[in-house]
C-alpha positions in Angstrom: 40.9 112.8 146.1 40.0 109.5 144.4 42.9 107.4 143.3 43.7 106.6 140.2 42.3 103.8 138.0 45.6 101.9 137.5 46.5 98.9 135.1 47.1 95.5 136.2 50.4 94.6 136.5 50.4 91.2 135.8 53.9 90.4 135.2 56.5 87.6 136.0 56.9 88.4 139.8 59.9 86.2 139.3 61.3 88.5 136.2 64.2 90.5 137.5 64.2 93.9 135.7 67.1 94.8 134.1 67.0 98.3 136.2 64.7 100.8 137.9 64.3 104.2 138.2 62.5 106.6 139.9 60.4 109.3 138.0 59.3 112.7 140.2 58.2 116.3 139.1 57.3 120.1 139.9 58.2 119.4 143.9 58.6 123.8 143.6 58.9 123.4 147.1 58.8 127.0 149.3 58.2 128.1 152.5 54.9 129.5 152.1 51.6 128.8 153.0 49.4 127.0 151.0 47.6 128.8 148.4 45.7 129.3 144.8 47.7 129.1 141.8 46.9 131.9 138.5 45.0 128.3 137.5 42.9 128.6 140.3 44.5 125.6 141.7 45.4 124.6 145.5 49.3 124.8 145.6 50.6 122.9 148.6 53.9 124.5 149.1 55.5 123.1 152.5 54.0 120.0 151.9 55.8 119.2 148.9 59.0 118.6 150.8 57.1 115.7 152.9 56.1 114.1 150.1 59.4 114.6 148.6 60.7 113.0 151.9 58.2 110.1 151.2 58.9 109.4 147.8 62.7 109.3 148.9 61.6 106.5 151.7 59.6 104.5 149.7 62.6 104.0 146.9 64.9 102.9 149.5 62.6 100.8 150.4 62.1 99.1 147.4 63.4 95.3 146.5 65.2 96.9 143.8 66.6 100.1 144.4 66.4 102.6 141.9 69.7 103.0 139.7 69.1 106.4 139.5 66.0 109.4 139.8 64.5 111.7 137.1 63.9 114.9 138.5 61.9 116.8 136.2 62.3 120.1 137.0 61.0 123.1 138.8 62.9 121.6 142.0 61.7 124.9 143.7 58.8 127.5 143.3 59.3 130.8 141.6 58.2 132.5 144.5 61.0 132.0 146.3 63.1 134.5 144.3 60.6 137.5 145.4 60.6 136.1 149.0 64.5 136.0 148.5 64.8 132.4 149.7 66.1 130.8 146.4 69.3 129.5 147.5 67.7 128.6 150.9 64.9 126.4 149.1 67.2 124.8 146.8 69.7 123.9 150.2 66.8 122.2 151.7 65.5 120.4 148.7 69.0 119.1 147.7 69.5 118.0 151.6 66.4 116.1 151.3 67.5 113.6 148.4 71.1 113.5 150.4 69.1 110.6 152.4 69.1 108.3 149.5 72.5 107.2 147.9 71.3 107.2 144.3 72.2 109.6 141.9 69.5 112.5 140.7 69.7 113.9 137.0 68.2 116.9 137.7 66.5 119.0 134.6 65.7 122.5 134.3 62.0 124.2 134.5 60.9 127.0 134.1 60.6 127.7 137.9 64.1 127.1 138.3 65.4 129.6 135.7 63.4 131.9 137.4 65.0 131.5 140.2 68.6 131.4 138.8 70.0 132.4 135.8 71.6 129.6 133.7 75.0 130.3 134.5 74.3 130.2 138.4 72.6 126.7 137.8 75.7 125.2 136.1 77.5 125.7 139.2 74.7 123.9 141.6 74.0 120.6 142.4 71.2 121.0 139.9 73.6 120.5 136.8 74.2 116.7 136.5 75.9 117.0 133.3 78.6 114.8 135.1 76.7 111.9 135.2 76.8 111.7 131.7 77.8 108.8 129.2 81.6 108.4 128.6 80.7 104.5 127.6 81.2 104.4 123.4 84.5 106.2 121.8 81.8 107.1 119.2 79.6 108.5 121.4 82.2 110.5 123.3 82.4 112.7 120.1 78.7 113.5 120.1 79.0 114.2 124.0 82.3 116.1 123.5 80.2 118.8 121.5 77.5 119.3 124.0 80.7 119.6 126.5 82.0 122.2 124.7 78.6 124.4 124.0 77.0 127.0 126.7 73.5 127.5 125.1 71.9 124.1 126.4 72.1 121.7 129.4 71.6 118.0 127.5 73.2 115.2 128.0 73.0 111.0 127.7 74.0 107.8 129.8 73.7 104.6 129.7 72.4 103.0 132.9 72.4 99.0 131.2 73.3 97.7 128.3 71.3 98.2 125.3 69.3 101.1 126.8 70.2 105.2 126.7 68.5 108.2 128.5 68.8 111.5 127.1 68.2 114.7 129.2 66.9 117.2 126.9 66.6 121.2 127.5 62.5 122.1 127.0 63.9 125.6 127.9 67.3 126.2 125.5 65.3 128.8 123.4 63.2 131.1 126.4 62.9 134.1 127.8 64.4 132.8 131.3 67.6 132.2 132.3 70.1 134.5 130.0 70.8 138.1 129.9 68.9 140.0 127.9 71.5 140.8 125.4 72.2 137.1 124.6 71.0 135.6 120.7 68.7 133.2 122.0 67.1 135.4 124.2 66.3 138.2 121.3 65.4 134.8 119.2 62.8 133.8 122.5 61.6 137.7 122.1 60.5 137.4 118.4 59.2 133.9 119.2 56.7 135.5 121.7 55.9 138.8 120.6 55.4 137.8 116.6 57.6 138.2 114.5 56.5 138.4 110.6 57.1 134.5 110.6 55.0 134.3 113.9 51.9 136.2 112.3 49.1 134.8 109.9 48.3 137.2 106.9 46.3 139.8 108.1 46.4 138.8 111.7 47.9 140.1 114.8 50.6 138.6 117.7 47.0 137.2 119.8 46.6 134.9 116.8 49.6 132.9 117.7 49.5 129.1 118.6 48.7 128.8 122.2 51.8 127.4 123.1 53.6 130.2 123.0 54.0 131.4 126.6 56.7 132.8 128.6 56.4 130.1 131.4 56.9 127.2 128.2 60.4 127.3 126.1 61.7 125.5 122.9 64.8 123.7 121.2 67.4 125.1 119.4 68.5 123.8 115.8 71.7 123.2 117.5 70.5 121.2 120.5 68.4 118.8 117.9 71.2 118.2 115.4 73.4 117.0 118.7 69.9 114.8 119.4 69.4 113.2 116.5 73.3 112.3 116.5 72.7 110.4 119.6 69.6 108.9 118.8 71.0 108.0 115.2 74.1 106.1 117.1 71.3 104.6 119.4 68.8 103.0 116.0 72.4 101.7 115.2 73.4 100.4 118.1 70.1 98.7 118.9 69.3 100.8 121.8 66.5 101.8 123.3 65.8 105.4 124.2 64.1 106.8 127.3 63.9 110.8 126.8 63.2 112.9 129.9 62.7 117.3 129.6 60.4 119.6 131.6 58.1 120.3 128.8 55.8 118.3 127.4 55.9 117.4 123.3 52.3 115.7 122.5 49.0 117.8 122.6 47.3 114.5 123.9 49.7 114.1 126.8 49.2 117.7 128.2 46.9 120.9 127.5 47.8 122.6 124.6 48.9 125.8 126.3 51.7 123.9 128.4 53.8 122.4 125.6 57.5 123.2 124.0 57.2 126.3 121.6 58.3 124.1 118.8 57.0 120.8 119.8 56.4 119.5 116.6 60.0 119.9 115.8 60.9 117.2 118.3 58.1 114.9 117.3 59.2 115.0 113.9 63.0 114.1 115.0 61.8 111.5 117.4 59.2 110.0 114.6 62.7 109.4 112.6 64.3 106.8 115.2 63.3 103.2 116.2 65.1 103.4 119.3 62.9 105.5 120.8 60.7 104.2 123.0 59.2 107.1 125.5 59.2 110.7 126.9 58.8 111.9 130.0 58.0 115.4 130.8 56.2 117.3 134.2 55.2 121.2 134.0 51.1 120.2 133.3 50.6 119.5 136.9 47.4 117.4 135.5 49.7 114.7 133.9 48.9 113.0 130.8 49.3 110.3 128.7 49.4 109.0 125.0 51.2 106.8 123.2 51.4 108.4 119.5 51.1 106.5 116.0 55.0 106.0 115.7 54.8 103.7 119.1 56.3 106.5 121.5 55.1 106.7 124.9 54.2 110.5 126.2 54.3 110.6 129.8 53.5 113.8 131.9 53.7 113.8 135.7 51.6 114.9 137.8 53.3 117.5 139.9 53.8 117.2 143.6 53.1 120.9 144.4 49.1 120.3 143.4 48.8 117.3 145.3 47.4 117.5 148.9 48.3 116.0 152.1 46.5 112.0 151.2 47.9 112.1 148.1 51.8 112.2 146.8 53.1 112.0 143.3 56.0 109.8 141.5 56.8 106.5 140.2 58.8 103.7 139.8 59.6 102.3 136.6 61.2 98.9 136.0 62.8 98.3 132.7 62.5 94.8 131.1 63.6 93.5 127.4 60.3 93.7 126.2 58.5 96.5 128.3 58.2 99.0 130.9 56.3 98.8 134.1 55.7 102.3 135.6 54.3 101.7 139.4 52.5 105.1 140.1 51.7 106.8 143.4 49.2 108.6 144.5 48.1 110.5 141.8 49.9 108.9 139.1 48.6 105.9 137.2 50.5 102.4 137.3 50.9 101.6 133.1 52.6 98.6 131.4 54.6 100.1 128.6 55.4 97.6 125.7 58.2 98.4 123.2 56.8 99.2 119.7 55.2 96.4 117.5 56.5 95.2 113.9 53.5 97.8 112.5 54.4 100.9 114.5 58.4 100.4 113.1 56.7 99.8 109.6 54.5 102.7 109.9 58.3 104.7 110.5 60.3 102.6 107.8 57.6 103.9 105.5 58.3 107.6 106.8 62.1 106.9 106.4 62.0 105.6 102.7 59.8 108.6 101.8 61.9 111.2 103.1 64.9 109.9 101.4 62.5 109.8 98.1 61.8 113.2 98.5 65.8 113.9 99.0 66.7 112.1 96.1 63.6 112.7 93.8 62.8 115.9 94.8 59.6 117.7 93.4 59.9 120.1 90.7 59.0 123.6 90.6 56.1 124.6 89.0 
């Protein structure tokens, strides 16, 4: 497989980043042989750990050692639950990143929730909720109410000063992961199978946006009130943002049929806020990339478990005051990210005033 074409970094070799961090996805490690995926493409199951292993090598390796690892979900293959090996799988994989001392935040796919159910997961090594913020009194308050709510596995942190991540939950509103009986999942039921609101006049449930798939998920109201608490503190707090889910949110970042249910939910929050300045997402094993009209970086990893034996998958980002470098492997293209330009935060001051227009003037009936 050809490499990548990747960009030139030509930065300040004498430029210390402020941090780095390492970026990997869809490892869905299993002991299986090799074989085609329902996308008719090679699935290289054992040799996902080994290039797990290598990723974990070359960070320690590194000048800089990451200060931490996004782990973007489906840590292990659904097949492992019908070859009753879950728990196995997820041992091996979670011994694996023991050989590097640097902390994982670990977000749910949809392989993983089929797997385990939600409440199994919470009491893994696969719920970092731990390793979030407890930096800003303010902030505590916003964290204090995810703390207390069950329906969705989000959190922030601060790994520098002036900059937040945010783990977000691509799969709080899905068909995986609760019981059957539980609101959300009789909310992820009418989602899928068309409700009224689901349905054009005069069509049927086949008419519905191509998004809507039981291996994809979505956000609940709740989970993007909390979000655009956070980010609100983080405009305010001149912060910038580095979001990081399982599903992707931009139909020019990843194929239409493997984004968030209500994708355009997000984008519209995320449009609101300055601060942020990317998202990072894995479950289209092609990866992808745009970087929308509002100045927001979509990144989509590659996954591991499509990448053969001469070719791994993951990154290294380093995080300056004016950019971001991401130093891809294998598969995944090096990019220079630069923060958003004076006519990208117009372009969303513009947005701002006219949604506060529309509050305060609102149309009348006719």
């Amino acid at each position: 497989m050809a490499e990548p074409k990747h960009e030139e970094l030509d930065c300040d070799e004498e430029q210390k980043p402020h941090f780095t961090f390492g970026v990997i996805a869809d490892v869905q490690y299993a002991d299986s042989p090799d074989r085609l995926s329902g996308w008719k493409v090679m699935r290289y199951y054992r040799q996902s750990l080994l290039h797990l292993r290598e990723a974990i090598a070359e960070w320690k390796k590194e000048d800089f050692q990451p200060k931490f690892v996004f782990q973007l979900g489906d840590f292990i293959d659904g097949c492992n639950f019908h070859l009753c090996e879950s728990i196995h799988s997820l041992q091996v994989v979670l011994k694996e990143i023991e050989n590097i001392d640097v902390p994982f935040h670990h977000i749910w796919g949809n392989h993983d929730l089929l797997n385990f159910n939600r409440d199994y997961l919470k009491e893994t090594a696969l719920n970092s909720w731990s390793l979030a913020d407890r930096g800003h009194e303010e902030l505590d308050l916003v964290t204090a109410k995810s703390s207390d709510c069950t329906d969705y596995y989000a959190y922030h942190f601060s790994p520098f000063p002036n900059f937040r991540c945010v783990v977000v939950d691509s799969f709080d509103i899905s068909v995986h992961g609760r019981h059957s009986t539980h609101p959300k999942y009789q909310e992820s039921e009418n989602v899928l199978h068309g409700n009224s609101h689901n349905i054009e006049p005069g069509g049927s449930k086949h008419n519905l946006p191509s998004q809507l798939k039981e291996f994809n998920g979505g956000f609940s109201k709740e989970q993007l009130s909390w979000l655009h608490e956070v980010l609100t503190f983080s405009d305010g707090h001149n912060e910038r943002v580095l979001l990081a889910s399982h599903v992707p949110i931009h139909p020019k970042a990843a194929l239409k049929s493997c984004l968030a249910w209500n994708y355009k939910d997000m984008l519209d929050l995320l449009h609101l806020h300055p601060s942020v300045v990317c998202y990072f997402a894995g479950h289209d094993h092609n990866g992808g990339f745009h970087k929308d009209n509002y100045g927001i970086y979509h990144i989509t990893m590659e996954g591991v478990i499509e990448s053969p034996p001469t070719a791994n998958a993951f990154a290294t980002v380093s995080v300056y005051s004016d950019r971001l470098v991401l130093h891809g492997r294998g598969r995944v293209k090096s990019r220079i990210l630069h923060y958003k330009k004076e006519s990208e935060l117009k372009k969303l001051t513009d947005k701002l005033q006219g949604i506060c227009s529309l509050l305060t003037h609102p149309h009348t009936p006719l």
